[in-house]
GUTOR-460501 format. One line per 3 residues: number of its first residue (from 1); their letters; for each residue y, x, z of N, C-alpha, C. Coordinates in steps of 0.02 Angstrom, whole numbers. Layout:
<recs>
NUM	A	Y,X,Z,Y,X,Z,Y,X,Z  ...;
</recs>
This chain:
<recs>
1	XXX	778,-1229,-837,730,-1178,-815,684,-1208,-763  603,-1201,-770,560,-1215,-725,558,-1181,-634  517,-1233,-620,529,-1178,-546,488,-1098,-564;
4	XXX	462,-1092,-580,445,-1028,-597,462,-987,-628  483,-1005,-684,553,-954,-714,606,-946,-632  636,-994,-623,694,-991,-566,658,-929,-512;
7	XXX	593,-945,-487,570,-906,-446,571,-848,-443  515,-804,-512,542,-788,-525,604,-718,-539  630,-741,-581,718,-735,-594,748,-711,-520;
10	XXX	742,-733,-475,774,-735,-411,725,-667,-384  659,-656,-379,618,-589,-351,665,-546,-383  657,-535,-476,692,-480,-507,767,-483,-485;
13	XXX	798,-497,-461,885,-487,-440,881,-493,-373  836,-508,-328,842,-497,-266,790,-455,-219  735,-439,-253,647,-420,-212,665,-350,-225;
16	XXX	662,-350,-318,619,-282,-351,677,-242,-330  716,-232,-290,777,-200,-301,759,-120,-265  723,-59,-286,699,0,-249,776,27,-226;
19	XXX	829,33,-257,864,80,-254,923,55,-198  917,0,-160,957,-15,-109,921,-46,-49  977,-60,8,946,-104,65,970,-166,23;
22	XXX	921,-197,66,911,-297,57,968,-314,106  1016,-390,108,1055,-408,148,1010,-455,164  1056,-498,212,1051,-579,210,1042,-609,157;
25	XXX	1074,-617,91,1111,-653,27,1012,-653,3  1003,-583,17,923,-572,-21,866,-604,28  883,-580,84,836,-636,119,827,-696,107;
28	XXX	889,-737,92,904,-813,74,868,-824,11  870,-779,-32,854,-778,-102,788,-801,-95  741,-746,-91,687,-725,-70,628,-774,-42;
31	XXX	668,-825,17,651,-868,54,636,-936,0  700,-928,-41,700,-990,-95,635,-969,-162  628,-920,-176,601,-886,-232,518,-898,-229;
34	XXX	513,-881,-150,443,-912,-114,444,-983,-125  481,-1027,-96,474,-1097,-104,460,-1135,-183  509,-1073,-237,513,-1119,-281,464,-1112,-292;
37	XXX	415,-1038,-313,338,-1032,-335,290,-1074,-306  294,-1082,-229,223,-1126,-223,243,-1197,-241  282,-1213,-255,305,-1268,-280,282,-1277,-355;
40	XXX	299,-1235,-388,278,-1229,-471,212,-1228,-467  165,-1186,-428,101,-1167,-409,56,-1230,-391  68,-1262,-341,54,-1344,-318,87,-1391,-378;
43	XXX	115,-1390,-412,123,-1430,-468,77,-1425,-540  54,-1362,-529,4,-1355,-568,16,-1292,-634  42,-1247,-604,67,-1198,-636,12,-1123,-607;
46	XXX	-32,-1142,-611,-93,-1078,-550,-99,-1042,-603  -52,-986,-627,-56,-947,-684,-60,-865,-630  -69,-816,-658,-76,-746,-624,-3,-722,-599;
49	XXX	30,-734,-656,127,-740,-668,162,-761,-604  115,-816,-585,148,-853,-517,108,-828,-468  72,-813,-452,25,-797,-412,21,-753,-370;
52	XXX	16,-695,-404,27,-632,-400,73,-594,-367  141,-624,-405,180,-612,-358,251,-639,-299  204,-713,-292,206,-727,-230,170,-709,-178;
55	XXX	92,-684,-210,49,-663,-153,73,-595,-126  107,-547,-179,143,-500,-154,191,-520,-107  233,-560,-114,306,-571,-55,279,-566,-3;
58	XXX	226,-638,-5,231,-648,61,167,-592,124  140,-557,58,107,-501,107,137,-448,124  193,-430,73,263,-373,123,304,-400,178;
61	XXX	320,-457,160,356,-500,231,311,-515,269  259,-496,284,190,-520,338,187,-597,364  192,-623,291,164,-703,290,108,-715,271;
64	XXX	63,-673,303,-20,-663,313,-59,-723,300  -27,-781,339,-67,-848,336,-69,-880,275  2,-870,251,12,-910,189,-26,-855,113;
67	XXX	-16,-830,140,-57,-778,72,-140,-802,80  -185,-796,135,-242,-847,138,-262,-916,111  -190,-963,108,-188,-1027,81,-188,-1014,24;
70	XXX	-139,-992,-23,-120,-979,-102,-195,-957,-125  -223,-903,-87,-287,-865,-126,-318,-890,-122  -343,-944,-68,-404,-996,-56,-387,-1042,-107;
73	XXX	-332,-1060,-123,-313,-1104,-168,-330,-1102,-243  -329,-1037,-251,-318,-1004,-321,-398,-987,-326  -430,-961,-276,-495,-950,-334,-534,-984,-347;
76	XXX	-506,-1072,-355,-551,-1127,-361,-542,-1137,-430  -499,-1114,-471,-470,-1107,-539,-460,-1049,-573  -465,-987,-527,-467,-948,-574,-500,-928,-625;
79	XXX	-483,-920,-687,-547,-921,-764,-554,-831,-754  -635,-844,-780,-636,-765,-797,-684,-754,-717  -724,-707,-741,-747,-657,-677,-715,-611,-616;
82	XXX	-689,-566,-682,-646,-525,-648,-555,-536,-630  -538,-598,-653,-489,-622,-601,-522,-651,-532  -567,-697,-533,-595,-716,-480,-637,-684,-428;
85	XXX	-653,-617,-446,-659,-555,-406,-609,-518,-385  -550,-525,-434,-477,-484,-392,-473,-545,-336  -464,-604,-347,-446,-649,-283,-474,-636,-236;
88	XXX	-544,-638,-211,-571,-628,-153,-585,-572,-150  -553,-519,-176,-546,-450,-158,-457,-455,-130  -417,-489,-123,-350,-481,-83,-364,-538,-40;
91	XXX	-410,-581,-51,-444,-621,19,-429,-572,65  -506,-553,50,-523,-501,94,-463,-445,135  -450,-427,89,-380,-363,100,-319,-400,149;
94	XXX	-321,-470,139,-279,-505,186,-301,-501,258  -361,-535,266,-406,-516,324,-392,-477,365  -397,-395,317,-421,-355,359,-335,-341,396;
97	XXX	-276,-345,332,-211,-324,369,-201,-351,427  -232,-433,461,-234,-476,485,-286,-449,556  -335,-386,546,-360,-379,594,-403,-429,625;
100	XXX	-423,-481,564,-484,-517,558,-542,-499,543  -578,-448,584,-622,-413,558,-683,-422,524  -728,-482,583,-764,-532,558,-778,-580,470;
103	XXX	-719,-587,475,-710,-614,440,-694,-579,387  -645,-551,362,-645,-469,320,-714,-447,276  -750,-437,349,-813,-399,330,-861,-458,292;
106	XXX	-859,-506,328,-912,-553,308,-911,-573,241  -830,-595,223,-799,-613,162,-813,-556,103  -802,-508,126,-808,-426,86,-897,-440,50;
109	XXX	-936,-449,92,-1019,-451,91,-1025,-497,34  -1002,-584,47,-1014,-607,-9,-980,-610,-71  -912,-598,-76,-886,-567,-137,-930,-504,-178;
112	XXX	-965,-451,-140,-992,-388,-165,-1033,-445,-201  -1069,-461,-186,-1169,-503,-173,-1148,-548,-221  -1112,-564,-227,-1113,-649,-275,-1064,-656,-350;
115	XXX	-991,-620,-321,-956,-615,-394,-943,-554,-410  -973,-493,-352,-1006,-434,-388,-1045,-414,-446  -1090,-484,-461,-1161,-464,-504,-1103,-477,-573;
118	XXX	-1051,-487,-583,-1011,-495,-661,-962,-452,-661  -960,-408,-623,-902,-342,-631,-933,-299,-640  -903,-226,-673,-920,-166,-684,-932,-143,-613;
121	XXX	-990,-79,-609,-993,-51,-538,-937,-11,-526  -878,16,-560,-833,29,-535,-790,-5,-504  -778,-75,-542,-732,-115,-490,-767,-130,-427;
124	XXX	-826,-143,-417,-868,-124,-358,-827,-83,-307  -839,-18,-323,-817,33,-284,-750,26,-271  -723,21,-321,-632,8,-298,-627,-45,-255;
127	XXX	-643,-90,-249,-634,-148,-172,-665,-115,-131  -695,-76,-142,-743,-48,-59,-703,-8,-42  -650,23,-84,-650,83,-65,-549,95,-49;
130	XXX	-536,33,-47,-470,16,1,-460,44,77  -453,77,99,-452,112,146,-405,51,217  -390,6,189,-385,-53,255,-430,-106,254;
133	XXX	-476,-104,191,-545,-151,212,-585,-107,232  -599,-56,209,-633,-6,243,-649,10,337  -570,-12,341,-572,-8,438,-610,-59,465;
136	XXX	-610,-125,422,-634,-169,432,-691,-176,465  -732,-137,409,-801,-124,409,-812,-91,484  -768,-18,481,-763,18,523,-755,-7,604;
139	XXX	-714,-43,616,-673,-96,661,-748,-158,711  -790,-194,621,-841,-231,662,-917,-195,671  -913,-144,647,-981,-82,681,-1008,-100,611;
142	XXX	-1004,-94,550,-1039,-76,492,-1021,-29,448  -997,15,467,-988,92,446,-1044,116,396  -1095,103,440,-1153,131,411,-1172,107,327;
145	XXX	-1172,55,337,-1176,4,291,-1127,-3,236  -1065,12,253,-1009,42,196,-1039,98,167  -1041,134,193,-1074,225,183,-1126,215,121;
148	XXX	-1179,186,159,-1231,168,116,-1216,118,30  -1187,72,44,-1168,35,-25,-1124,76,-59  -1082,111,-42,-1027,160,-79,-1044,211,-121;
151	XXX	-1122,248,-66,-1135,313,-99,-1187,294,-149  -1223,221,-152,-1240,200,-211,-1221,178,-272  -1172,154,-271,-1109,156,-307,-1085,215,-332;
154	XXX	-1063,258,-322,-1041,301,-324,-1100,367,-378  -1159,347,-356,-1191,382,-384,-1210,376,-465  -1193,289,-487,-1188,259,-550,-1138,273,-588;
157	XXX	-1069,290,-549,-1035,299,-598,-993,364,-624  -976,358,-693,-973,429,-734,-879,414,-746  -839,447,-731,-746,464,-740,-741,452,-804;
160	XXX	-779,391,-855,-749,400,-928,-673,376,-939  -671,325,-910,-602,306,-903,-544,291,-868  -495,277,-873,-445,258,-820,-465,226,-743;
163	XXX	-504,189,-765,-528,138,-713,-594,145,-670  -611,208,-702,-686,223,-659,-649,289,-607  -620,307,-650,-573,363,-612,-541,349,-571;
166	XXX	-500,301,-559,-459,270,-490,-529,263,-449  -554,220,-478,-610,190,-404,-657,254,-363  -667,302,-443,-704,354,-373,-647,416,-334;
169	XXX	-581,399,-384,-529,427,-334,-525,408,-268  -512,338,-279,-507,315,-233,-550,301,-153  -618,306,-197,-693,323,-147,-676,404,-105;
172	XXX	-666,426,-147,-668,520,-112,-629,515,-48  -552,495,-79,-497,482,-33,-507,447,50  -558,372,32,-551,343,90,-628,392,137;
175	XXX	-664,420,88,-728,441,127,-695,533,142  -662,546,131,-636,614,159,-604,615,228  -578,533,232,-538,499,284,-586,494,350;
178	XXX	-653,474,332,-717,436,378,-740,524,378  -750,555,343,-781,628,376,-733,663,432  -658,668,416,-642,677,448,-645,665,527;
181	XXX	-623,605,518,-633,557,589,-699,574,622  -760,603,597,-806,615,624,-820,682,643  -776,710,611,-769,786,627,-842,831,593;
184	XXX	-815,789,519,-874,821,490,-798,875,438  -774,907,463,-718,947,426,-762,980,358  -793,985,349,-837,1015,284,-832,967,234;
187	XXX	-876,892,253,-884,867,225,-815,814,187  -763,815,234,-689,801,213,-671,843,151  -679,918,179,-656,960,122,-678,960,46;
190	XXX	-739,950,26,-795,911,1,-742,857,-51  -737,819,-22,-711,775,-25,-653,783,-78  -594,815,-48,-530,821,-59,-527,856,-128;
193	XXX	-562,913,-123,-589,949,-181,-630,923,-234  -678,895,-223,-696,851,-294,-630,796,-318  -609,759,-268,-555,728,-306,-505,787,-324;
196	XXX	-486,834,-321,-432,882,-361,-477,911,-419  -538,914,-411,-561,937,-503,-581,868,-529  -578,813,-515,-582,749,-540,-522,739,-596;
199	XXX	-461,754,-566,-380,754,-603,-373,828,-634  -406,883,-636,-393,938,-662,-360,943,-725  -316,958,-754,-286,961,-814,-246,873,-836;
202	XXX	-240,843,-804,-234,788,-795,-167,784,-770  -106,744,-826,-45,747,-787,5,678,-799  -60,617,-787,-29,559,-789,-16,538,-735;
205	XXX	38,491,-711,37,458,-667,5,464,-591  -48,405,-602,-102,409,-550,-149,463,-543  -140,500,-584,-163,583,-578,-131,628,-535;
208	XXX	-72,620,-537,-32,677,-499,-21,652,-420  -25,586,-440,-11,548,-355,-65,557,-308  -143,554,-372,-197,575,-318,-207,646,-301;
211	XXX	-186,691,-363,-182,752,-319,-143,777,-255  -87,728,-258,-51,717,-206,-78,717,-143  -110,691,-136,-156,649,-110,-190,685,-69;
214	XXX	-245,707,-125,-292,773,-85,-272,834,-62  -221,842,-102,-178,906,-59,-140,908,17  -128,828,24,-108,810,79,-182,817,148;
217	XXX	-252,786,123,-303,776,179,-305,863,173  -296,904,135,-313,971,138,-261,993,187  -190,995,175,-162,1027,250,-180,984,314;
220	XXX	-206,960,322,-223,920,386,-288,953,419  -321,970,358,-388,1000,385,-391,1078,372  -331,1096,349,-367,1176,352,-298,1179,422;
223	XXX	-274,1136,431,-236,1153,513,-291,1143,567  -337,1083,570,-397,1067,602,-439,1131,609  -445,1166,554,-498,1236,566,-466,1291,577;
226	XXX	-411,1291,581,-352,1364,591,-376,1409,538  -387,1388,480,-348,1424,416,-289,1422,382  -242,1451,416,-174,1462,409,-163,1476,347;
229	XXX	-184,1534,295,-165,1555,247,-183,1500,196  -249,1463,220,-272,1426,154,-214,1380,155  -197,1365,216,-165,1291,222,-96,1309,180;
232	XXX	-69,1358,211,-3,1385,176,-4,1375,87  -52,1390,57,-60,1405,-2,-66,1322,-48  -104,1289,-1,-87,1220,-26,-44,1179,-6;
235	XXX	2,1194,43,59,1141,66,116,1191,-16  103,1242,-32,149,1256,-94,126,1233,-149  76,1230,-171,40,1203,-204,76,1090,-210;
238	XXX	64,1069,-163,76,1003,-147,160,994,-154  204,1048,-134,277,1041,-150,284,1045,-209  242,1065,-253,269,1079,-337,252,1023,-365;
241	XXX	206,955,-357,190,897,-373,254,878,-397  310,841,-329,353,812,-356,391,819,-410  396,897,-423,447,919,-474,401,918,-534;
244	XXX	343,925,-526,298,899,-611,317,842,-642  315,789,-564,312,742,-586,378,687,-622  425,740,-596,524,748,-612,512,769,-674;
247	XXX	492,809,-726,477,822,-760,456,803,-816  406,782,-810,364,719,-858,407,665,-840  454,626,-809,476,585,-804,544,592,-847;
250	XXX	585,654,-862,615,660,-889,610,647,-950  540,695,-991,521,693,-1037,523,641,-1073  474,589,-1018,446,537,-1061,498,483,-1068;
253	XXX	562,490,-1028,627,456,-1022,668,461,-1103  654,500,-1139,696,532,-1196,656,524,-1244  604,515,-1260,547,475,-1298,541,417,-1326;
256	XXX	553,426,-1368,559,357,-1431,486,325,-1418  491,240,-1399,423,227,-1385,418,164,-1353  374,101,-1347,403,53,-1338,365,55,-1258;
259	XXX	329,105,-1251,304,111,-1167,342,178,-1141  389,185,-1157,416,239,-1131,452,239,-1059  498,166,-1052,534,142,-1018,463,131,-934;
262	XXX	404,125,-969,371,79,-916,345,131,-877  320,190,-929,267,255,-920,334,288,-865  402,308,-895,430,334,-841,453,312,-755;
265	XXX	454,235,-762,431,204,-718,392,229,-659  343,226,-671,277,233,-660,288,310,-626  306,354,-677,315,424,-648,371,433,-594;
268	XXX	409,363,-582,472,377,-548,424,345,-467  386,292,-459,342,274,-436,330,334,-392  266,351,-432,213,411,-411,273,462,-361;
271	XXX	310,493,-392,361,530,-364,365,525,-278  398,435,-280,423,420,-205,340,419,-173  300,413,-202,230,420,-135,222,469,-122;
274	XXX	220,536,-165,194,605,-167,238,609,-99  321,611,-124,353,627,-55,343,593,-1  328,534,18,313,503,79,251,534,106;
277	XXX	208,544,71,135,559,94,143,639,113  178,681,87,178,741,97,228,761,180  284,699,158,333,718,227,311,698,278;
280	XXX	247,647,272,216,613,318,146,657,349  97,677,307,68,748,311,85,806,349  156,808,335,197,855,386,225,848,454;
283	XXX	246,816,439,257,761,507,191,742,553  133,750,541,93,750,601,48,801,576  74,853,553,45,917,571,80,965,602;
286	XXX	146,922,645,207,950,685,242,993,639  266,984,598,312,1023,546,370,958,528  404,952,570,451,908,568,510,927,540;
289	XXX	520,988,543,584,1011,496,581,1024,409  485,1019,420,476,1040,340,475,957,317  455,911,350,458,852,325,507,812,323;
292	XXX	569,823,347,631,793,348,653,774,275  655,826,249,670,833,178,654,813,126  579,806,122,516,748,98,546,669,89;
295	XXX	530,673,146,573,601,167,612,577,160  684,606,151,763,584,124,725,612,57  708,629,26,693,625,-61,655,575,-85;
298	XXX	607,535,-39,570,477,-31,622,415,-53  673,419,3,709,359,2,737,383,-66  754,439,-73,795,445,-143,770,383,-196;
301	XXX	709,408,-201,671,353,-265,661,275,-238  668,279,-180,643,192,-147,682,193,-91  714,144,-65,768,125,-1,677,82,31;
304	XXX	619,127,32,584,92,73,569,69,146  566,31,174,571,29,257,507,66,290  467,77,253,416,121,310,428,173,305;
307	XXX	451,213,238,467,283,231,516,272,266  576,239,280,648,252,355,591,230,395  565,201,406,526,211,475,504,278,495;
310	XXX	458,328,452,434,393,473,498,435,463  548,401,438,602,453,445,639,469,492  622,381,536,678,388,606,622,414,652;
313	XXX	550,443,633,526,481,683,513,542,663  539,547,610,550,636,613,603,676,650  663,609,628,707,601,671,734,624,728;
316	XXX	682,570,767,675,586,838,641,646,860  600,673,831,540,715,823,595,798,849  629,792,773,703,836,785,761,840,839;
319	XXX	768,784,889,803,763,935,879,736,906  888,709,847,930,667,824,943,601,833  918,603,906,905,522,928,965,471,904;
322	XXX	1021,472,870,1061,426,862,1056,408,799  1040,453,739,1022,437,676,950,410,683  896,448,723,833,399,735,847,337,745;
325	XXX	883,303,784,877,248,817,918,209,746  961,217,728,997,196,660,939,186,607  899,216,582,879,223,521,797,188,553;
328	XXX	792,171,627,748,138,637,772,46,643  827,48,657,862,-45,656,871,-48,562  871,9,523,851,-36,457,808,-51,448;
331	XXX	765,-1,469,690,-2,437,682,-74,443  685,-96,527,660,-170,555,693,-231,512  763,-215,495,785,-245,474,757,-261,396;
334	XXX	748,-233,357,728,-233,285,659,-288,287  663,-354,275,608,-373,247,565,-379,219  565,-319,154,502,-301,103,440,-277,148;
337	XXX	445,-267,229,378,-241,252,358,-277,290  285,-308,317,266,-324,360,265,-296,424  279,-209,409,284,-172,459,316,-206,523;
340	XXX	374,-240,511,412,-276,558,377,-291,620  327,-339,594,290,-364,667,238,-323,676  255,-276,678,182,-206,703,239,-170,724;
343	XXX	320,-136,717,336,-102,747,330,-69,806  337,-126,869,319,-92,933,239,-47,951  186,-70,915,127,-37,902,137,26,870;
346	XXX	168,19,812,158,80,760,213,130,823  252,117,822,313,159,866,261,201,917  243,176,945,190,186,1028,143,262,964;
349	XXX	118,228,922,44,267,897,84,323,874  162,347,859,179,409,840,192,456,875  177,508,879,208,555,925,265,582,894;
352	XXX	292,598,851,365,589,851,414,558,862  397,512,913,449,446,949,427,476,1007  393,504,1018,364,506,1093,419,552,1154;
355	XXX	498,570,1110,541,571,1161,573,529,1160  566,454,1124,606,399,1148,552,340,1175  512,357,1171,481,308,1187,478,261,1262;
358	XXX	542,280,1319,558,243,1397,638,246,1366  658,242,1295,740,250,1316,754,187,1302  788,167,1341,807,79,1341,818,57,1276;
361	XXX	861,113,1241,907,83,1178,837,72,1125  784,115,1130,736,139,1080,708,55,1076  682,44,1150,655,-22,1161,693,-66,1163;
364	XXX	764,-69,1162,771,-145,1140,767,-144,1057  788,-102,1017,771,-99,949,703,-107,924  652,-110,968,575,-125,948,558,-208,966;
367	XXX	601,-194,1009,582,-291,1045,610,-342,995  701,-332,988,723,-362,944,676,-364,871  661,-313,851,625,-311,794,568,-370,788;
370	XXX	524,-368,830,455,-429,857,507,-489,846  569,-499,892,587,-576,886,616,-576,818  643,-530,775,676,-563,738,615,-594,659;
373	XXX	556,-547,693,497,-562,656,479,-639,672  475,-662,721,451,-720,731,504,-757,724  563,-760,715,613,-813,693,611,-794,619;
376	XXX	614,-757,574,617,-748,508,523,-786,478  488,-759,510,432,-830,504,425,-895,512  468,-906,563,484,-997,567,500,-1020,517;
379	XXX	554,-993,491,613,-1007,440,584,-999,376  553,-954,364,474,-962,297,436,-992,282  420,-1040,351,375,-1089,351,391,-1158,360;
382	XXX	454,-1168,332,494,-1234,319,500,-1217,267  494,-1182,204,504,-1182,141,450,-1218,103  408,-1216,130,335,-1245,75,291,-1304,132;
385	XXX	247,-1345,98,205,-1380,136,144,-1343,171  134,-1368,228,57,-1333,253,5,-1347,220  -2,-1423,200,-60,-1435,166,-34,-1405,103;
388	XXX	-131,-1430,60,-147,-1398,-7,-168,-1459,-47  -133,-1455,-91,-153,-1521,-137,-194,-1493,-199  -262,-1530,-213,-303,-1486,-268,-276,-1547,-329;
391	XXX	-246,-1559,-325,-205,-1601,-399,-166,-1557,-444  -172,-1587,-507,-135,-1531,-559,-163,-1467,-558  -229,-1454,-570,-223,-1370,-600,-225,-1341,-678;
394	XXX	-202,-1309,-683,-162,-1294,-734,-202,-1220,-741  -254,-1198,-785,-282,-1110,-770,-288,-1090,-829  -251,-1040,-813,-241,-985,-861,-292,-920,-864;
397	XXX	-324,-894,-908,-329,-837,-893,-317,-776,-863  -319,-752,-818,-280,-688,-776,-314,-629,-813  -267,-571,-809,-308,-481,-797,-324,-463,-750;
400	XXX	-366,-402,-767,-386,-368,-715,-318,-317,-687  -275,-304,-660,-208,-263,-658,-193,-217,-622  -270,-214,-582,-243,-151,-544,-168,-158,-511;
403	XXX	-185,-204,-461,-92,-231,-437,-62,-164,-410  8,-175,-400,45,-121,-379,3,-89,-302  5,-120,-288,-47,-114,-197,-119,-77,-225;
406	XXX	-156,-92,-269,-199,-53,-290,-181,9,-315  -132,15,-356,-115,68,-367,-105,140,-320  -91,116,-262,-99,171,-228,-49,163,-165;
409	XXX	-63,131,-118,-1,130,-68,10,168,-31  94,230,-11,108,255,28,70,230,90  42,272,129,-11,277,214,39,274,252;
412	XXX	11,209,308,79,205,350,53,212,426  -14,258,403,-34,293,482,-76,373,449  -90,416,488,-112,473,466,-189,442,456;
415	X	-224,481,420,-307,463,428,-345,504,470;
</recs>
C-alpha cells in the first residue's frame, strides 16, 4: 500500500470518527496520516484525494502555516479552472482564520480579478460570501467594497440550480449578518426572509440546514426589536427542522438506491448543525435552559468539540460549574478543532462563562489548553519537511466539491 492509501486509511479509522471522543492512539494516528500524505504529495502524488484532505486536518488541528505551504504548493499544478479557483479560495480562507487580514483581502482581490474571469458568477459569490473572509474584508476597512462586488453579483444570478442556490444562500446569510451589525434590523430581516422563500418547498439537505439558518438570524432579531410573539412563533417553527430532518433521514435510510447510504448521511449532517446553531441562537439570546437540550442532541449526531465547547457554557450559564468545567477539558482536549488555540479568547467573548470567568479552576483549564496547543504543534511539525520541493508533479484533474467546510459550518461566534 502507497503512502496515500496508508494515509488515508488511517483519517477513515482514526479522523472521520463523529460518533466518539479522539484519544491519544488517534492523535498518534493522525500525526502519522499527515506525514504520510505530504509525503505521497511531495513525491508527486498532487491529486485532490490527497490534498484535500490533508488540507482539511491540518486546518481543524490549527496547522494554519502548513495548510498555506500545501495550497501554495498545489496551485502551481492544479489542472482545470475551477480547481485552481477552489485553491486560492482556501488560500484565502486560511488567511483570514489566521487573522491575516492584509493579506486575506489582498489575495481575495486577485483571485476574484484574475481566475475569476473562468468561473461561473455564482462561484464568484460563494467565495465572497464565506462569512470568515468576509471579516476579513470587514477587519482591513473594505466593507464597502465587499457590499458593492456582492450586490453585483448577486444581481446576475438566477436559483436554477444546486449551486447558484448555495452561493446566494449563502450571500443572504453572511449580508443579514453585516445589516445586522449595523443595526440596519430591517434590512437583516430582508435578508433572512428571502433566504426562507429561496428553500420554500424545498426539503433537501442544504435546504433545511439553510432554513435553519434563517430561522436562527430571525430569533435574534425579532428579540433585538421586542417582538416577542413573532419571535416565539419562529423559535417553534426552527424546533420542527430537526425532526424533518430525522425524518427524511429515516426515509431515505430504507431506500433501495446506490446514493441512499450518502444522501442519509448528509441528512444526518444537516441535523447536528440545525441543533448547534439553534442551541447556540439560544444561548445568546439568554435562553439557556431552552438551549441545553439543542446541544446534548448536537453531540448526539457529532462528539464535536465546539458544540462541548457552547455546551460547557450553557453549562456554566446554568450554574453547573463542575460539568461546565468537564465538558470544557474535552472540548480542549479533542484535536479535530483549531478552536484549541483560541480558547482563552473565545471563553472571555461568551457571556455564559462570564460566572467563571476569575475561578482559578476555569483558568487553569484555558491556560493548559494554549500550552497543550503549542506542544501538540511542535510535535506536528517534526512530521513533514519545511521546505517545498517542486520535483515530481504528478496532476490530476480535481472537482469543483463544495468541500465539507463549504457546505455549511456550525458558527462558532454569534453574528
Amino acid at each position: 500500500m502507497d503512502e496515500a492509501s496508508q494515509g488515508l486509511e488511517l483519517l477513515a479509522r482514526h479522523y472521520a470518527v463523529p460518533h466518539r471522543p479522539l484519544g491519544p492512539e488517534d492523535l498518534e494516528a493522525m500525526a502519522s496520516a499527515a506525514s504520510l500524505l505530504w509525503t505521497a504529495n511531495m513525491g508527486g502524488t498532487r491529486e485532490p484525494c490527497v490534498v484535500w484532505p490533508l488540507k482539511q486536518l491540518w486546518t481543524d488541528t490549527g496547522h494554519l502555516d502548513r495548510v498555506v505551504e500545501l495550497l501554495t504548493d498545489y496551485q502551481d499544478c492544479a489542472e482545470g479552472a475551477e480547481e485552481r479557483f477552489l485553491v486560492a479560495h482556501y488560500l484565502v480562507d486560511t488567511y483570514a482564520l489566521m487573522e491575516a487580514d492584509r493579506e486575506a483581502y489582498e489575495h481575495h482581490v486577485r483571485t476574484l480579478d484574475v481566475l475569476g474571469k473562468d468561473v461561473q458568477p455564482w462561484q464568484l459569490l460563494w467565495s465572497l460570501s464565506d462569512a470568515t473572509m468576509m471579516a476579513s474584508w470587514e477587519r482591513s476597512g473594505h466593507i464597502a467594497e465587499w457590499l458593492e462586488r456582492t450586490q453585483k453579483l448577486y444581481e446576475t444570478i438566477q436559483p436554477v440550480d444546486a449551486g447558484s442556490k448555495l452561493s446566494i444562500a449563502y450571500y443572504l446569510r453572511t449580508l443579514a449578518a453585516i445589516r445586522r451589525k449595523q443595526g440596519d434590523a430591517a434590512g437583516a430581516l430582508g435578508c433572512a426572509e428571502r433566504l426562507l422563500e429561496l428553500y420554500r418547498g424545498d426539503e433537501s439537505p442544504d435546504a433545511l440546514r439553510l432554513t435553519g439558518d434563517a430561522l436562527c438570524e430571525l430569533i435574534g432579531l425579532y428579540r433585538e426589536v421586542g417582538d416577542q410573539a413573532a419571535r416565539r412563533e419562529v423559535v417553534g417553527r426552527a424546533l420542527e427542522v430537526p425532526s424533518r430532518l430525522d425524518r427524511l433521514r429515516l426515509t431515505v435510510a430504507t431506500r433501495q438506491g446506490f446514493d441512499s447510504p450518502v444522501l442519509a448521511d448528509w441528512y444526518w449532517q444537516a441535523g447536528g448543525t440545525v441543533c448547534h446553531n439553534l442551541g447556540c441562537a439560544l444561548m445568546w439570546s439568554g435562553e439557556p435552559e431552552s438551549a441545553v437540550g439543542l446541544l446534548e442532541r448536537a453531540l448526539h449526531y457529532r462528539d464535536d468539540p465546539l458544540t462541548r465547547f457552547f455546551y460547557a457554557a450553557v453549562l456554566a450559564a446554568l450554574g453547573r460549574r463542575r460539568e461546565s468545567l468537564e465538558h470544557l477539558r474535552r472540548s480542549i482536549r479533542d484535536p479535530r478543532s483549531s478552536l484549541v488555540h483560541r480558547t482563552r479568547k473565545r471563553s472571555r467573548s461568551q457571556e455564559a462563562f462570564s460566572s467563571v470567568h476569575d475561578d482559578p479552576e476555569f483558568l487553569a483549564v484555558v491556560h493548559g489548553g494554549a500550552r497543550r496547543y503549542q506542544e501538540v504543534g511542535q510535535a506536528w511539525k517534526q512530521t513533514a519537511p519545511s521546505s517545498i520541493s517542486k520535483s515530481g508533479h504528478s496532476c490530476h484533474r480535481g472537482l469543483w466539491p463544495l468541500p465539507a467546510r463549504a457546505r455549511g459550518p456550525v458558527r462558532s461566534h454569534p453574528s
